[in-house]
C-alpha positions in Angstrom: -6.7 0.3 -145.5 -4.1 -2.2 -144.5 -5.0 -3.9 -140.9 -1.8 -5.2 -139.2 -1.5 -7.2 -136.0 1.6 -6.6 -133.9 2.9 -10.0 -132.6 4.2 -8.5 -129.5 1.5 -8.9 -127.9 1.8 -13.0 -127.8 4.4 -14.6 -125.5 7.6 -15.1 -127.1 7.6 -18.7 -126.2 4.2 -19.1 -127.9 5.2 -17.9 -131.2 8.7 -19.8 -131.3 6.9 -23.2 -130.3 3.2 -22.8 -132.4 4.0 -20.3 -135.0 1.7 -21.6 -137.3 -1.2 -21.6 -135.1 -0.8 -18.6 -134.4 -0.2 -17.2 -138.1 -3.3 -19.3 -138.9 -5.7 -17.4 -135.9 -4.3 -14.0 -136.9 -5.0 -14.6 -141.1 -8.5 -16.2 -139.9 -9.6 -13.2 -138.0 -8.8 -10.9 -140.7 -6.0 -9.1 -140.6 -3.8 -8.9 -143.5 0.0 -8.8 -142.1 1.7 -8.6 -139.1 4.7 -7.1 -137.6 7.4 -9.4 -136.1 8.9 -8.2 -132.5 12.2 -9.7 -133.4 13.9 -11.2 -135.8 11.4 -14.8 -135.8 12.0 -17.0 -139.0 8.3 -16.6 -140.4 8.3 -16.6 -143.9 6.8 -20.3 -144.6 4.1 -20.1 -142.3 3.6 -15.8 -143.5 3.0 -17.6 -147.1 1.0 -20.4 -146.1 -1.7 -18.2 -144.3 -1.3 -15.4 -147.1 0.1 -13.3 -144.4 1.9 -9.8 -145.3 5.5 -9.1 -142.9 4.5 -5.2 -142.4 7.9 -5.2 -139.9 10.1 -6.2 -137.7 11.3 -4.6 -134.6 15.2 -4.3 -134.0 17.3 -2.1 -131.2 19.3 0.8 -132.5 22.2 -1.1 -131.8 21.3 -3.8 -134.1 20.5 -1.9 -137.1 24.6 -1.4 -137.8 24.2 -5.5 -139.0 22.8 -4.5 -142.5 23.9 -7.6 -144.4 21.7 -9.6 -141.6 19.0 -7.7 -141.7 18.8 -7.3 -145.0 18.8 -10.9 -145.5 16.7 -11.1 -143.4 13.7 -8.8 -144.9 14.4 -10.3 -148.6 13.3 -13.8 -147.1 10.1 -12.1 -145.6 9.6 -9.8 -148.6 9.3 -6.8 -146.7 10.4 -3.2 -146.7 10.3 -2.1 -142.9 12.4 -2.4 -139.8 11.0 -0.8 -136.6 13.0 1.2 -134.0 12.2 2.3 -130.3 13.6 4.0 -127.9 17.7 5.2 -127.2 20.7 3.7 -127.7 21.0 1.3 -124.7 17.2 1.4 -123.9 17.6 2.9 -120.4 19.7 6.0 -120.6 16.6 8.6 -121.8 18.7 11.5 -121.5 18.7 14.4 -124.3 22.3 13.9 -125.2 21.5 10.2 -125.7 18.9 10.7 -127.6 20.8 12.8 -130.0 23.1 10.4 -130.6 20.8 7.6 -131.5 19.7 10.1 -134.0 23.1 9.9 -135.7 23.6 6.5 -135.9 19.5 5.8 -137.4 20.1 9.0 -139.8 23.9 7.1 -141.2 21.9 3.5 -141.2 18.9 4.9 -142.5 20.6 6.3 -145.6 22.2 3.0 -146.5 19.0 1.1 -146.0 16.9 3.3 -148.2 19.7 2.3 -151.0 18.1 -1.4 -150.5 14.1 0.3 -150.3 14.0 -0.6 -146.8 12.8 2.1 -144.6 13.6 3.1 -141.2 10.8 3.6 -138.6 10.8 5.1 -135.1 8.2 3.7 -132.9 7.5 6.0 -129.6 6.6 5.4 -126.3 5.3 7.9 -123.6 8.7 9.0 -122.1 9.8 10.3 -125.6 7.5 13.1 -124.7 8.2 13.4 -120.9 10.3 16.0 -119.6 13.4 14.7 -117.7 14.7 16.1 -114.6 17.5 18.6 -115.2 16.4 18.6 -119.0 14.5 21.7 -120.7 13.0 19.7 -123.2 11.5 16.2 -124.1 13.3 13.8 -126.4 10.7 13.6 -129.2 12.2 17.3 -129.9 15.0 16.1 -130.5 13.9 13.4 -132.5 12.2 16.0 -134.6 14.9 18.3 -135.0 17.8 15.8 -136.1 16.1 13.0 -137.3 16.6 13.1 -141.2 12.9 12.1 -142.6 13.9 12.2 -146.3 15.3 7.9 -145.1 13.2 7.8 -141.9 9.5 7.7 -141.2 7.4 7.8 -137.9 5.4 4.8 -136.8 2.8 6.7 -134.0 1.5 4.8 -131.3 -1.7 7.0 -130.2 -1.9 4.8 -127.1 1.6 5.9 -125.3 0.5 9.5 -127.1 -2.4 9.3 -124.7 -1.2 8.2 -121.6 1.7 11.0 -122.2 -1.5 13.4 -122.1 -0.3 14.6 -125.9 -3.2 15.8 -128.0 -3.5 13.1 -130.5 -5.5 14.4 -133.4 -3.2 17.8 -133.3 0.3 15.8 -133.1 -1.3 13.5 -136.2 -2.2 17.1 -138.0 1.3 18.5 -137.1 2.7 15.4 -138.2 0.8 14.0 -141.0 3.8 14.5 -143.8 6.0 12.0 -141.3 3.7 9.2 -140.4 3.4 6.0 -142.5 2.5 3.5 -140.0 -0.1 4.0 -137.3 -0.3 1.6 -133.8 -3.5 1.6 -132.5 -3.3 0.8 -128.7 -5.6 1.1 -125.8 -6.0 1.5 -122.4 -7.6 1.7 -119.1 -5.7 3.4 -116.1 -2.8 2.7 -118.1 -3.4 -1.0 -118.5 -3.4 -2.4 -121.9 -6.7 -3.5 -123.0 -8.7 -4.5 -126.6 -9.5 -1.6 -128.9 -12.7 0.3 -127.6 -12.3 -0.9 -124.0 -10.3 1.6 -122.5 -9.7 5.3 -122.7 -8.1 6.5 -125.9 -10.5 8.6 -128.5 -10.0 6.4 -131.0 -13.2 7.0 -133.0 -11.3 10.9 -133.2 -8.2 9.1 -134.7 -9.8 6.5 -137.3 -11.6 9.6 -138.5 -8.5 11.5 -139.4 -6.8 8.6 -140.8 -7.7 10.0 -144.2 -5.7 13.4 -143.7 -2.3 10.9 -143.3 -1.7 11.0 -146.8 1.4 8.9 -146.3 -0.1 6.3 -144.4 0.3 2.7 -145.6 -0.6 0.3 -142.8 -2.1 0.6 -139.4 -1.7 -2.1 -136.4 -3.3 -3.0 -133.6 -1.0 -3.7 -130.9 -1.8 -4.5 -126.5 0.9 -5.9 -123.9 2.0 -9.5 -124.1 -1.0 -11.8 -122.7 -1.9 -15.5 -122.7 -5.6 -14.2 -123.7 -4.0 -12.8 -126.7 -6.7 -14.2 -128.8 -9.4 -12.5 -127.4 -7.6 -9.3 -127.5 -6.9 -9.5 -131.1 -10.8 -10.5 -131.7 -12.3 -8.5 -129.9 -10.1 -5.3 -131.3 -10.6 -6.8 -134.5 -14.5 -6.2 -134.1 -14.5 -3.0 -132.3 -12.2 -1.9 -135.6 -15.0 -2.6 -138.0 -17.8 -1.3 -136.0 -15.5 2.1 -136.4 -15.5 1.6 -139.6 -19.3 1.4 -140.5 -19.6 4.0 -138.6 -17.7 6.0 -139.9 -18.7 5.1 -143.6 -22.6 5.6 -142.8 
């Protein structure tokens, strides 16, 4: 199993001014890649550390620069860029949702002609009900996404605090998932793996039914105590692990 580390949750001005301290901690700890939250010029410092790029986050909007991007991921040798949320970020409504799903399904196709695949990261309101709406975006998502180009990346954290059934939407959904973010947290604060509310010792035990899955990540809020975070989720990861494997 591939452990990633999501940088988002260092401050941006940390990883643009100590990059290879940081690169350095994350390798040391032992994780084996990590996912960029933009698009950070890493691939010096992902070598030196012997460092896999798992992702890197875009907007929808930005996804229409293909010859950037794809630049872009051939320097970082990797194969995955990350989407969340609608067009425009803010406007959550059903018919905006749709048409984010036409512009990732036409991008999607063209980057699956390079072997780059398109993933949609969720947050809680994708399964919140709107008012004046009948139904919640992720339906939508489901029904016009085209997952033949595009793959899910499930955050079980946001899953949680959305009060969704985790283990049954990772059944349901076990054909679509590829990347898993494992997230945590306490009356809806963001906290290290194992500190805070979310059944993960439920969800690393049916990692095994995700036949599809290639990497999962641990990901928290942005934080100056970063470090600790990504240590201390680190340990409570393994201790899963063994138990699990006893």
């Amino acid at each position: 199993m591939n452990i990633g580390a999501q940088l988002f949750g260092i401050p941006e001005k940390v990883l643009k001014s100590d990059l290879a301290h940081v690169l350095k901690f994350i390798s040391e700890t032992g994780y084996d890649g990590v996912e960029l939250p933009f698009l950070l010029e890493a691939e010096r410092e992902l070598n030196q550390f012997g460092l896999d790029c798992v992702g890197v986050h875009v907007a929808p909007e930005q996804l229409v620069k293909h010859d950037e991007l794809i630049s872009y991921l051939s320097r970082h040798e990797c194969r995955n860029l990350y989407v969340s949320g609608p067009l425009g970020w803010h406007d959550r409504s059903l018919g905006n949702f749709k048409a984010t799903c036409g512009l990732l399904n036409r991008v999607a196709e063209l980057y699956a002609k390079e072997g780059i695949k398109v993933q949609y990261h969720n947050h809680d309101f994708e399964f919140l009900i709107n008012r004046g709406e009948t139904s919640t975006p992720f339906l939508i998502l489901e029904n016009e996404l085209h997952f033949e180009h595009i793959d899910l990346c499930i955050d079980v954290g946001w899953l949680h605090l959305a009060n969704v059934n985790i283990n049954d939407f990772l059944h349901e959904h076990r054909d679509k998932v590829s990347h898993l973010h494992l997230r945590d947290f306490a009356n809806a604060e963001s906290v290290a793996l194992g500190q805070g509310s979310v059944p993960l010792p439920e969800v690393y035990e049916q990692l095994s039914e995700l036949n599809r899955l290639k990497w999962v990540v641990v990901e928290f809020e942005p934080t100056s105590n970063f470090k600790t975070l990504f240590k201390q989720s680190w340990q409570n990861l393994n201790l899963l692990r063994e138990k699990i494997a006893q």
